[in-house]
C-alpha positions as CSV (number, residue, x, y, z in Angstrom):
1,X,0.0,0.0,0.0
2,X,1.5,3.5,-1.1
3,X,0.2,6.3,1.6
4,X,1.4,10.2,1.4
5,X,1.0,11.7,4.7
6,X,0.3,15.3,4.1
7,X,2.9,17.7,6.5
8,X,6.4,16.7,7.4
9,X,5.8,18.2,11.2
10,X,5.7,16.4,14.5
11,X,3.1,15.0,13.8
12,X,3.6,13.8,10.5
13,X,7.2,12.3,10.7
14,X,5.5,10.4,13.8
15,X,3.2,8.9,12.1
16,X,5.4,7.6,9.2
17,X,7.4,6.0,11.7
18,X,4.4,4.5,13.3
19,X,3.8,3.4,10.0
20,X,7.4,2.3,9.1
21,X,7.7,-0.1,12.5
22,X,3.9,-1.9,12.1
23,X,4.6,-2.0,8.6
24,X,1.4,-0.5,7.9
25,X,2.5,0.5,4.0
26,X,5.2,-0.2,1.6
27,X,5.6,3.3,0.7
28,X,5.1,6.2,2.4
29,X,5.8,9.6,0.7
30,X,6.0,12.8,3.0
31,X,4.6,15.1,1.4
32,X,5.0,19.0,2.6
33,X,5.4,22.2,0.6
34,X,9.2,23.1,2.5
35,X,10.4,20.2,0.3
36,X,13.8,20.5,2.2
37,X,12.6,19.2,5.5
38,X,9.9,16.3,4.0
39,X,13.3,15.3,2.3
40,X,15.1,15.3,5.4
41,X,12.5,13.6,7.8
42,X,12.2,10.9,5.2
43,X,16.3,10.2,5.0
44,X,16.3,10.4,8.9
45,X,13.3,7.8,8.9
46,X,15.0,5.5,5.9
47,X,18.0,5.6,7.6
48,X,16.9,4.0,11.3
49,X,14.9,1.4,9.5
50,X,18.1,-0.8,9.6
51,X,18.3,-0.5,13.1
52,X,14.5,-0.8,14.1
53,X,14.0,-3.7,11.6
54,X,11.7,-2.1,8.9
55,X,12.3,-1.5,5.1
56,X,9.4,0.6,4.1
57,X,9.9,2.9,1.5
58,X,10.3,6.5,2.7
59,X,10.6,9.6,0.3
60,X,10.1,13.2,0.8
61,X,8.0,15.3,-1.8
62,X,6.2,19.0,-2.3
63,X,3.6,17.5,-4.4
64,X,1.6,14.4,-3.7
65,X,2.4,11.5,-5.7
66,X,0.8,10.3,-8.8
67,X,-1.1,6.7,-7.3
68,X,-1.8,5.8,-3.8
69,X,-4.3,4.2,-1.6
70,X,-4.6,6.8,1.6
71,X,-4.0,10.1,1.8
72,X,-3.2,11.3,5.7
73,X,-3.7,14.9,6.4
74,X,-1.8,15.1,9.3
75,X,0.8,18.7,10.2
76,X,0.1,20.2,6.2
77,X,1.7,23.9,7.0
78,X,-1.0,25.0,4.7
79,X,-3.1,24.6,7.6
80,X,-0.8,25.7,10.9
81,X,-2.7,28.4,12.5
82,X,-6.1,29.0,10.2
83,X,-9.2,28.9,10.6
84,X,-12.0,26.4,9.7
85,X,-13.1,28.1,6.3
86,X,-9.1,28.0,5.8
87,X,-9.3,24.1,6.4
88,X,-12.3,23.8,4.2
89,X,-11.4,25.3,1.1
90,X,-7.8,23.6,1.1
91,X,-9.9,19.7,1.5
92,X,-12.0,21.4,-1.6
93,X,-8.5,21.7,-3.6
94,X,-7.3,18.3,-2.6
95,X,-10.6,16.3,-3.4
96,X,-9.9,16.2,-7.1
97,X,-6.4,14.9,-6.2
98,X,-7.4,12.4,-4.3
99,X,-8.4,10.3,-7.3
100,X,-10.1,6.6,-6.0
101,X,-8.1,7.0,-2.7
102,X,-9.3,7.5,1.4
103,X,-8.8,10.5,2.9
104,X,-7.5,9.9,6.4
105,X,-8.0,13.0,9.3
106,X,-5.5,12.6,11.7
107,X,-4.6,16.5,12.5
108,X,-6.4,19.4,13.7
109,X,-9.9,20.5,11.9
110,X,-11.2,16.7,11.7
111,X,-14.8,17.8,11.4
112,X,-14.5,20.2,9.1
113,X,-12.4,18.4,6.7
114,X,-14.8,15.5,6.8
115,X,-17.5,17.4,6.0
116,X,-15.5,20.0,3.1
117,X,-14.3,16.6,1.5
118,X,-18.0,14.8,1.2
119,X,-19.4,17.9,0.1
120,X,-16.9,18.3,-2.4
121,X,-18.1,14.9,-3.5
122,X,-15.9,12.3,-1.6
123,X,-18.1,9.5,-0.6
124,X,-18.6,9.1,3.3
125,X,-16.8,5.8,3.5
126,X,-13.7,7.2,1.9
127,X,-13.6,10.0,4.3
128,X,-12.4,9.5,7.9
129,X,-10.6,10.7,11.2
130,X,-9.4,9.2,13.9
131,X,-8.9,11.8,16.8
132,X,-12.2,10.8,18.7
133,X,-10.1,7.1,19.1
134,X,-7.1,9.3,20.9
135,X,-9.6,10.8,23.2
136,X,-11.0,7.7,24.0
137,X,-7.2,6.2,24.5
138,X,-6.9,9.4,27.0
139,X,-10.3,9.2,28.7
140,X,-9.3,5.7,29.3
141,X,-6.1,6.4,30.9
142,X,-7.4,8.9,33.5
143,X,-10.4,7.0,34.1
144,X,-8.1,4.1,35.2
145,X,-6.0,6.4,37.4
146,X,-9.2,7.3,38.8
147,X,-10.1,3.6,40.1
148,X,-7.4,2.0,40.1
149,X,-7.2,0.0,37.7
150,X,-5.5,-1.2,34.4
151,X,-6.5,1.2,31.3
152,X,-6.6,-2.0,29.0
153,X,-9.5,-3.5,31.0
154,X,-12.0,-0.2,30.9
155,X,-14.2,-0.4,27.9
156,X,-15.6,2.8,27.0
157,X,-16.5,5.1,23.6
158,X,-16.4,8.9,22.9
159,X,-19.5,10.5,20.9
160,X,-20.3,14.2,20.5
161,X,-17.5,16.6,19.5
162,X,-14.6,16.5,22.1
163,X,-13.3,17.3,24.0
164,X,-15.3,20.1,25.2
165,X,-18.5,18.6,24.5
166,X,-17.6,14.3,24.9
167,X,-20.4,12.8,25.1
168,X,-19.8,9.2,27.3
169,X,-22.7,6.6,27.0
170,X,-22.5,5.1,30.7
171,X,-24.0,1.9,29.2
172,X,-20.1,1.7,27.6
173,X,-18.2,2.2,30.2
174,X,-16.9,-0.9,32.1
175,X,-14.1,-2.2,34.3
176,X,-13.2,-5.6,33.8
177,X,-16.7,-6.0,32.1
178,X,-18.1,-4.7,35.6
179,X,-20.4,-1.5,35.2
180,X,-17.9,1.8,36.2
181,X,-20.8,2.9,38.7
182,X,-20.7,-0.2,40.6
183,X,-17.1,0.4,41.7
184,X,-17.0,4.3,41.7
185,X,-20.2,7.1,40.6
186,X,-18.3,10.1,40.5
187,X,-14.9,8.7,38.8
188,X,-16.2,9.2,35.3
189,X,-17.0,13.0,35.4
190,X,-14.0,13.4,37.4
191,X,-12.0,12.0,34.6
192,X,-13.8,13.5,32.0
193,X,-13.4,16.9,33.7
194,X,-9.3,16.1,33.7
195,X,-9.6,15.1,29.6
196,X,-11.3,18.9,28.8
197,X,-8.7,20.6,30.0
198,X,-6.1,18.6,28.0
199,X,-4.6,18.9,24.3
200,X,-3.6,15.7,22.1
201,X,0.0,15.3,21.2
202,X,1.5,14.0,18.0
203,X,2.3,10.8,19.7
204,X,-1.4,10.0,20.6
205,X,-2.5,11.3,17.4
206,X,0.0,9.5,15.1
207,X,-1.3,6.2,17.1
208,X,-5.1,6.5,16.8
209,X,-4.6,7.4,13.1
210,X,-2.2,4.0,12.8
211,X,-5.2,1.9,14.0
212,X,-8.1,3.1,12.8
213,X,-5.9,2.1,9.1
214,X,-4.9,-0.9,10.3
215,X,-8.6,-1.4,11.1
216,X,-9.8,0.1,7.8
217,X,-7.4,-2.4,5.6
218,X,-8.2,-5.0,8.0
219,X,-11.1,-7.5,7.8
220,X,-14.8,-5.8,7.9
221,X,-16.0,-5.4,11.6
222,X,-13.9,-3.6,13.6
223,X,-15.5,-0.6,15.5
224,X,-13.8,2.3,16.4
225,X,-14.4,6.1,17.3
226,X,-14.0,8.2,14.6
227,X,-15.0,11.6,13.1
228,X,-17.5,10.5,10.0
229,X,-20.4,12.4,8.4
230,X,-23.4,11.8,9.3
231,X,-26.2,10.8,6.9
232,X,-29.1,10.5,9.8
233,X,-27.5,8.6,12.4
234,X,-28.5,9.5,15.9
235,X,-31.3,12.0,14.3
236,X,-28.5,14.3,12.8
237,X,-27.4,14.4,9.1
238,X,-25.2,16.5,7.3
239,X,-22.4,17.2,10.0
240,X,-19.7,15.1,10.5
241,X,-19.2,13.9,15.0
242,X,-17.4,11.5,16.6
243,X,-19.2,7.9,16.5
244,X,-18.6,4.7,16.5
245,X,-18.2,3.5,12.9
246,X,-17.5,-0.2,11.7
247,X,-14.5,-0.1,9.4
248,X,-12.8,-2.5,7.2
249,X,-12.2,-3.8,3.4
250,X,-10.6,0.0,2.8
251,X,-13.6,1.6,3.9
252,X,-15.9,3.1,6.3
253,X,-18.5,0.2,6.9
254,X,-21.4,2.0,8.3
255,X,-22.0,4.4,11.3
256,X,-23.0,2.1,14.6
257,X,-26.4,3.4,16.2
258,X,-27.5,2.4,19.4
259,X,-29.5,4.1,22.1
260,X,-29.0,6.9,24.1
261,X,-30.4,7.4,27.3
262,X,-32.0,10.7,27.6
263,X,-29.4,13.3,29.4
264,X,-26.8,11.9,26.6
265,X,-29.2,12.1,23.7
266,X,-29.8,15.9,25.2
267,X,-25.9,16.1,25.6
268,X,-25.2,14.7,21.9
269,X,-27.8,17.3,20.3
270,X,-25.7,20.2,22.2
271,X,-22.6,18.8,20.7
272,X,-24.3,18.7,17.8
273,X,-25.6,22.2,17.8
274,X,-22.3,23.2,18.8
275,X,-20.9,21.4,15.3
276,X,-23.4,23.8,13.4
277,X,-22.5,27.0,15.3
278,X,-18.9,26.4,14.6
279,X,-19.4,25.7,10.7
């Protein structure tokens, strides 16, 4: 699989190494308009592979390349430091690139480049991002400080439009497949409180966007937060939120539904509300 990852930043240049190590493509092309430094991160990165046991394909580019499978907009200094409408028109000008390839959020503006790139006519399923898993992955790690316990046994999933406005089904959230309230009410909010306050770094990013394409390319089935437009799901449609979605065979599969009780169904509107206020 060929994959240009769009910005040669932190972010970026962790990512391809995530890539690199799991062996998650057989070319990866950083692609970043200071052609200098994509060229630079990509010889650093081709030159540890010896030594941490990967030979991927690394190469540094301004311009994208002619054919691949997934495109990752990750650091692109087109977008360091503007605003949404900035985001938007610069997914509009990359749609017709993007040829029969997935479009892959893992950076800042997630929402709004879902939604610019499937109004621009990308279909939903080729159009993803996988922030909400890293807020999830950090939810889970204070909530586990917060009882005590191991983050890989909580279960738990992140809806709404974090982190400001996370929206946490409790029906989710278990310890050990024990309910979280049976062992401790107040831990959730507590730990949700803590996750507001934070920022994602490129580490957690690069991760969450790892996974979600390893899930994509991966057998149909897999469910994972993600930012994906909505098309009527959970009574909104047009706006893209973070929701479960069921990935696999290079694709978004389908948005998962399920109930909401009715403080989070009030909560997930306000996110949703929020989403159209910020448009």
């Amino acid at each position: 699989m060929r994959v240009a990852i769009l910005g040669a930043g932190e972010l970026g240049a962790t990512l391809a190494r995530r890539l690199a190590e799991r062996e998650g493509a057989r070319v990866l092309v950083l692609v970043d308009a200071n052609e200098g430094k994509a060229k630079g991160k990509a010889l650093d990165l081709l030159q540890s592979g010896p030594v941490e046991g990967y030979d991927t394909q690394i190469v540094g580019s301004s311009e994208l390349p002619e054919a691949f499978e997934v495109a990752i907009a990750a650091d692109p200094p087109e977008l360091e430091g503007r605003s949404s409408r900035d985001a938007a028109d610069w997914t509009r000008a990359l749609v017709p690139r993007l040829g029969r390839g997935l479009l892959l959020v893992a950076g800042d503006h997630g929402p709004t480049i879902v939604e610019a790139a499937v109004r621009a006519g990308l279909p939903r399923e080729r159009v993803i991002g996988s922030a909400p898993l890293a807020w999830t992955g950090a939810l889970r790690r204070c909530l586990a400080r917060e009882l005590g316990v191991s983050a890989p046994d909580l279960g738990l999933t992140v809806l709404g439009l974090p982190p400001e406005h996370l929206v946490v089904p409790g029906r989710s959230v278990t310890a050990s497949g024990l309910p979280v309230d049976t062992l401790s009410s107040p831990a959730l909010r507590r730990a949700i409180e803590v996750v507001r306050r934070r920022a994602l770094g490129p580490v957690a990013l690069a991760t969450a966007a790892e996974r979600v394409l390893r899930a994509l390319f991966g057998p149909p089935g897999t469910v994972l937060p993600t930012w994906a437009m909505l098309a009527g799901e959970f009574g909104h449609r047009g706006m893209a939120l973070a929701v479960p979605a069921r990935l696999g065979a290079g694709r978004l599969q389908a948005v998962v539904e399920f109930p909401l009780e009715p403080v989070e169904r009030i909560a997930f509107d306000n996110a949703a509300q929020k989403r159209e206020e910020g448009r």
